[in-house]
N, C-alpha and C positions, 0 to 999 in steps of 0.2 A: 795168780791164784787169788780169789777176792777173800778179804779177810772179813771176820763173822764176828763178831764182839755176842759172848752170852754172858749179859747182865744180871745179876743175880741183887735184887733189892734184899736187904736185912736188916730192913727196919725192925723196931721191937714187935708191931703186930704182925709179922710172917710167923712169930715162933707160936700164933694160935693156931689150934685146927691141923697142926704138920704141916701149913706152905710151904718153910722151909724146906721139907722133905719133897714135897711135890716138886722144889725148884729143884732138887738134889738129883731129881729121877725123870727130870725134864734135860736136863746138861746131859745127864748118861745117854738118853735116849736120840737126842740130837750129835751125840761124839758117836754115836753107833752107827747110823746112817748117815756119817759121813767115813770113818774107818772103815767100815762095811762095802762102800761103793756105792749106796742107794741115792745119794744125788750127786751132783758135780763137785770136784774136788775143791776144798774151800779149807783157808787156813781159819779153823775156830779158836778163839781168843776167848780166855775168863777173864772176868772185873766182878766187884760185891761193889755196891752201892749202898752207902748211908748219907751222911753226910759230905763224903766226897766218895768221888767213883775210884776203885783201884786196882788196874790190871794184875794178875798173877802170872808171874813160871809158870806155863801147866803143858804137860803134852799130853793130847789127849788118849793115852793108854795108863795114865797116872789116877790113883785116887784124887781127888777134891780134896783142895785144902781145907782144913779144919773151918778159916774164917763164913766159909759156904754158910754155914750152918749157926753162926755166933750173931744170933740178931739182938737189935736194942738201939735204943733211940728214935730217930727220925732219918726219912731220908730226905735231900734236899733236890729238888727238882733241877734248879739252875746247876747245880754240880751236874749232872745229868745231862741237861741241854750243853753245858760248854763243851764236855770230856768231846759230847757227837759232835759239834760242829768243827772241831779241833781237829776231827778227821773225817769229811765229807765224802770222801771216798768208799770208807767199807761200811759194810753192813751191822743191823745192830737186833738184835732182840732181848725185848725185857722181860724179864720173868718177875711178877709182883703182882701182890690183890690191890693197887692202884688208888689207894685211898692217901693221895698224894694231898698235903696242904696246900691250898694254893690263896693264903692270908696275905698277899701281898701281890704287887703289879710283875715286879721280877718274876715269881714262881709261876703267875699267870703268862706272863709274855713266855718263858721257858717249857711251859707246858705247851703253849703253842706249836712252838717250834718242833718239842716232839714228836707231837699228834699228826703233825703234817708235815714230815721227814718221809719220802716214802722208800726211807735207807732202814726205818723204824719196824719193827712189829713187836706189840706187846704180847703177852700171855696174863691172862688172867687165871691165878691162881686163889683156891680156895672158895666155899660157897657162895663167902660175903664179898666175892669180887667187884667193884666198881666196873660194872661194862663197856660205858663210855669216859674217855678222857680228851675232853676238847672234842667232841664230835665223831670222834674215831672211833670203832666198835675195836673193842679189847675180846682176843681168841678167846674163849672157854679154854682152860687145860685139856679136857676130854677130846678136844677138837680141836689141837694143835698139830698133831703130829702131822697127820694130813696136809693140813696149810702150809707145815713147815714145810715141808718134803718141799714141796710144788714149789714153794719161793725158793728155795736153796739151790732148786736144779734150773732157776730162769738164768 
């Protein structure tokens, strides 16, 4: 069963606008169509991302841990890129409005790597979504579910 990593960014600018919550009702809605049967069985995995990435306990008929929801600070890209390449194997989607630093060659080269992972799919959450990251068209929220569906059952 291929395992699904849903990343949860919680930087300080998710807690504008409810992203957060957008991210909150994005995980529900992705554990539902997989509990449900609507795409191929896949074992889904939680992690929050800030400064480093960090998987949680969860099964998915369990609330969300509180940390979901506790944004602040920055998130750091290179934690991001290493956690993926650390396991090349399963699958990942990121849920964040994507206005990623990328002040340095590291967060640049790491950013890279994301964008053109194609184990990767972002979700853009929030208005002020950054759409492209490295060339990659980041989903709209409203227009996730759909994409998701489809990728999950390949």
């Amino acid at each position: 069963m291929p395992v699904v990593w849903l990343i949860c960014d919680i930087s300080g600018s998710m807690v504008e606008a409810g992203k957060r919550f957008q991210a909150r009702s994005m995980i529900r809605e992705i554990e539902q169509l997989s509990r449900f049967g609507y795409v191929s069985s896949v074992d889904l995995r939680l992690a929050t991302w800030g400064q480093e990435v960090i998987p949680y306990s969860w099964a998915t008929d369990e609330e969300l841990p509180d940390q979901v929801l506790n944004c602040r600070g920055t998130s750091d890209v290179v934690a991001l890129a290493s956690f993926i390449t650390q396991r090349p194997e399963d699958r990942y989607i990121i849920m964040s409005d994507c206005h990623w630093s990328l002040d340095s060659e590291d967060a640049s080269n790491a950013t890279k790597v994301i964008s053109e992972s194609e184990s990767v799919r972002i979700i853009g959450l929030g208005a002020d979504a950054n759409t492209k990251v490295k060339n990659r068209a980041v989903i709209p929220c409203e227009e996730s579910i759909v994409f998701i569906e489809k990728w999950l059952s390949l």
